[in-house]
N, C-alpha and C positions, 0 to 999 in steps of 0.2 A: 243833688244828684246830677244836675247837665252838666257841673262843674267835672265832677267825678269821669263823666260819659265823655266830655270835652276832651279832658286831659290823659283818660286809656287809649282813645285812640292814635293820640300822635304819639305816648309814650309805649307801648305797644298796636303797632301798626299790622305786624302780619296778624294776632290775633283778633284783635278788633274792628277789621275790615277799612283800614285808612291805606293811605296810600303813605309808602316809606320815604320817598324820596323830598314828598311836602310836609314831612312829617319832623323835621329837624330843629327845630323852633329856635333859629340861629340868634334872634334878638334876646334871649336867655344866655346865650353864651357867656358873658360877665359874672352871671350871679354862680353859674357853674362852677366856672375855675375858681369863687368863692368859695364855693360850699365846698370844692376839693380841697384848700387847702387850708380850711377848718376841719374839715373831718384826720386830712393827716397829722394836723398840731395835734388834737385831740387823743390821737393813736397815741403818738410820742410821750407823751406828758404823763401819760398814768402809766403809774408801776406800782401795781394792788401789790397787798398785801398776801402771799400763800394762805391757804386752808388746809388744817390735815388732812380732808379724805379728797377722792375726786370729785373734779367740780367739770359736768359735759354740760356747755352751751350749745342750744340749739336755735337756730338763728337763720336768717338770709341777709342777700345783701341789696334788695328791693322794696320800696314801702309796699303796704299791702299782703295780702294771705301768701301765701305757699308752702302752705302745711305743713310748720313747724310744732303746732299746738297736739295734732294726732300723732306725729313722731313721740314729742314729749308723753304724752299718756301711756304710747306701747312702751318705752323705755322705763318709764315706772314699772308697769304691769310686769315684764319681765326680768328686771331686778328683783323685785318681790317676792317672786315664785324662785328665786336663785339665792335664796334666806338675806338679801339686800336690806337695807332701811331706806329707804329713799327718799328725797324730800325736794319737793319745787320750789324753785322763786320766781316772782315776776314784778314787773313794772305797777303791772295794776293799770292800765290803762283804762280811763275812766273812770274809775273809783278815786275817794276822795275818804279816804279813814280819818279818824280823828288822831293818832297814834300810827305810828310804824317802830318799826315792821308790827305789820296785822297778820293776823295769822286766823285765814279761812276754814270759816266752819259751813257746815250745812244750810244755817239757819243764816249766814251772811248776804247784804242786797248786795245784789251788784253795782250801786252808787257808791258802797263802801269799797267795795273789795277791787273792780273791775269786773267782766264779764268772762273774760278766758280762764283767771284764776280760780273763779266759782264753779264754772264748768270742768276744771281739771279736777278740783276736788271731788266735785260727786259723780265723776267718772271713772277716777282712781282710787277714790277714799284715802289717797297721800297726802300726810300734811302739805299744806303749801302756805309760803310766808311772801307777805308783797312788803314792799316798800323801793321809794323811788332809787336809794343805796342798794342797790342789791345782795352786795358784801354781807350789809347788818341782817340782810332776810337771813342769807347763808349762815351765817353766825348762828343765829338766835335757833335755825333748825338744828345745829349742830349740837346745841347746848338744852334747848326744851326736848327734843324729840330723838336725839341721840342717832340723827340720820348720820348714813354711813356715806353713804354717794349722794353730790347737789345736783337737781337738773334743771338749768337756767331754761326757761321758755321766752325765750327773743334775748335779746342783751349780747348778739357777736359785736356791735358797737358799743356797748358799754364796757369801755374799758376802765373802769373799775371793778370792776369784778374779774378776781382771779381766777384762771380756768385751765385745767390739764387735756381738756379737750374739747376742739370744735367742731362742729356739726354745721354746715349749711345746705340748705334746701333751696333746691331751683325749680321753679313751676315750670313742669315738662313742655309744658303748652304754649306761655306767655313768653318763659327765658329772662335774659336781661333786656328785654324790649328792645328799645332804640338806642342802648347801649351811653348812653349820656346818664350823665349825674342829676342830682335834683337841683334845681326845680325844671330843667333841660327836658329830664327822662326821668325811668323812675330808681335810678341805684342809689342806696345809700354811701354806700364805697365803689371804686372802681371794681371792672371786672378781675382785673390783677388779684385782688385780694383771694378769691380761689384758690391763688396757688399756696397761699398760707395757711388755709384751716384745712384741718387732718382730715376730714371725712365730708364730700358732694354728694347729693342725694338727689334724685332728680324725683317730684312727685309725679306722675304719671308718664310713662315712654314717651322721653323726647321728640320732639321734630325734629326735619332737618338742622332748619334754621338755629333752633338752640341747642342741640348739640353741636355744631360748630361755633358756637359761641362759645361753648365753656371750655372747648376742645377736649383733651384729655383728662379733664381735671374732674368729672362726675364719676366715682362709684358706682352709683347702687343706683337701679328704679325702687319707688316707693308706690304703692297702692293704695287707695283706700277705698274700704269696702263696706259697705252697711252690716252694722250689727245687731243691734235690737232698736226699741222704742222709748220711749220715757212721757210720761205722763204725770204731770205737776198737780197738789191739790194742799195749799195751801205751804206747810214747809214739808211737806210729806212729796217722794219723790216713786213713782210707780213703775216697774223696770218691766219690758216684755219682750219676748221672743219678736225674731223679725217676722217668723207667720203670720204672728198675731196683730199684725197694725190695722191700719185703715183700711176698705175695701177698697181694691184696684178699681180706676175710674179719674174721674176728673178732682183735682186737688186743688189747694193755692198755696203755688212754693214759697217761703217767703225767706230772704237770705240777706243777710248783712253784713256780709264777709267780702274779703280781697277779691275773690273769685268768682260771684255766685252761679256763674254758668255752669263751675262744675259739680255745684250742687244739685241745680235744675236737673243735667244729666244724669245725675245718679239716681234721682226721681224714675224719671223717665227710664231710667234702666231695668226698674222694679216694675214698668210696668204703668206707673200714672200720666194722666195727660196733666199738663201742666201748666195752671194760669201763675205767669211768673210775676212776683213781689222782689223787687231788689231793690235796697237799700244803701245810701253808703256805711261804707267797716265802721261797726261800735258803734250805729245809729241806736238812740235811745230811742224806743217804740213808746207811743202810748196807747189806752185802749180804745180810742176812736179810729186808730188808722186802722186797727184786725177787724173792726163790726162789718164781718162782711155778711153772707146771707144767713149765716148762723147753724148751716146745714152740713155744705161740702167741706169735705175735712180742711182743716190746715195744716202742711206741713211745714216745720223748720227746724232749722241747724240748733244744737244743744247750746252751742254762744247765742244766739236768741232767745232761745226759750228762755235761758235761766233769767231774763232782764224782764220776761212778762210773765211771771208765776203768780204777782199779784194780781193779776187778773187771770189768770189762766182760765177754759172754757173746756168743756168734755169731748168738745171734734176739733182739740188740738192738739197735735202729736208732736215729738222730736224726733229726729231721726239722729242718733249715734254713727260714729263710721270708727273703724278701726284699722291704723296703718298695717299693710304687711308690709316686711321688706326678707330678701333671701337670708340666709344662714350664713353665710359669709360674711354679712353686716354684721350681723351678733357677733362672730368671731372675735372679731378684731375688738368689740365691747368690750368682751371678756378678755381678750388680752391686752387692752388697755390697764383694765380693772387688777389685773394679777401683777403685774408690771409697776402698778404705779407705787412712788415711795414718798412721803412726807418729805417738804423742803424744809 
């Protein structure tokens, strides 16, 4: 976690309270112009194979959260309700299946599956198929589950996978930080790359500073809004209205995400004080680190929860959140989707 804490704030400076100018980390400079020009061989080199139906990657170009995982679930949710079949793939980070592509059930750990793909399923009830090929995920839904549209969750770097559309997401807040590559800063790809995927999404109303970074190249703000609870009790998953949570009062946020400030906030927005638990992304929890008084609620993110159901405890909640974005954004969905024709 100091590692974590070390390296946000010289790789986002304005957010994390450093200072920009000492924040450069020029003796990196070598391994950067490395890492650029393996990420661009990397570009070049694959030429996937087409899929017949469409395949939307949704992705960034930053390590770290920025709400591509809650993008992916409203885009299932509203393909579905549009007589859609939709179907997800992912990396599976963290997970380690014995077999791939796996293909998430309810009843899957998250050692097997990863942590995001288990939470997409039993948020969406959409099939989703992992595997490190993400190609053969896309396949195998196309052939077991008879999905009509693929929705890649991460993978705009994985160019193996073929895709009729890109989706990137920029944290409204964070941006491309210090605008350097990794292990520099935090991009996966340069900021250029923006100018090549179809659709910027900015999760939460930009700053100054990052919307001058992407310049004209972001679309759409993205939202995310709390929507109900969940409540885990062995494989059995208990769904509740947002009234119905915790009593307003003192909590323990607990987050293991890219971001988790702006979880805390969202906390905090409902109304809770908040003793905050941050973790680094896809920390595996055990149940020594939650024994806390055993009284005051806990709350945490649904990529957390689903990693401690074997233990799960009765004053401990999840909290769900669900992207909005404006009608304009769906437009252009749909007219992706009507548009699009088999290669």
């Amino acid at each position: 976690m100091a590692l974590e804490d070390w390296l946000n704030k010289r790789w986002y400076p304005a957010s994390e309270g450093g200072d920009s100018d000492a924040m450069q980390l020029p003796l990196l400079a070598p391994l950067e112009v490395a890492f650029k020009q393996a990420s661009r061989w990397r570009r070049l080199r694959k030429k996937p194979k087409p899929l017949p139906v469409p395949v939307i990657v949704v992705g960034n170009i930053t390590v770290g959260g920025a709400g591509k995982t809650p993008l992916v679930a409203e885009l299932g949710r509203w393909l579905r309700e549009r007589g859609k079949k939709p179907g997800i793939v992912s990396r599976g980070y963290g997970g380690r299946a014995s077999t791939y592509p796996y293909h998430v059930t309810a009843q899957s750990h998250p050692l097997e599956s990863g942590d995001e793909p288990l939470m997409l399923h039993l948020m969406t009830g959409l099939p989703v198929m992992v595997s490190p090929k993400r190609a053969e995920a896309a396949q195998a839904l196309i052939d077991d589950h008879g999905c009509d549209v693929i929705l890649a969750d991460d993978g705009l770097q994985h160019y193996g996978l073929w895709r009729s559309l890109e989706i990137c997401v920029v944290d409204g807040g964070r941006g491309l930080g210090n605008e350097h590559l990794l292990p520099r800063g935090p991009l996966r790809e340069s900021a250029e790359r923006l100018n090549t995927v179809d659709i910027v999404v900015f999760n939460g109303e930009p700053t100054e500073v990052v919307a001058s970074q992407c310049g004209e190249q972001a679309d759409f703000v993205m939202t995310l809004q709390p929507s109900r609870w969940h409540q885990f009790n062995l494989d059995q998953t208990s769904t509740l209205k947002l009234e119905s949570g915790p009593e307003m009062g003192p909590c323990h946020g607990v987050a293991a995400i890219g971001n988790p400030q702006r979880f805390f906030q969202s906390l905090r927005d409902l109304g809770y004080n908040v003793m905050e638990m941050a973790f680094p992304d896809h920390h595996q929890f055990s149940q020594t680190e939650l024994q806390l008084d055993g009284i005051t609620p806990v709350i945490m993110t649904m990529k957390d929860a689903v990693k401690c159901r074997d233990f799960w405890q009765s004053h401990w909640w999840a909290l769900e959140v669900q992207a909005t974005l404006p009608d304009f954004f769906y437009q252009q969905i749909h007219q992706h989707l009507e548009s699009f024709e088999p290669v």
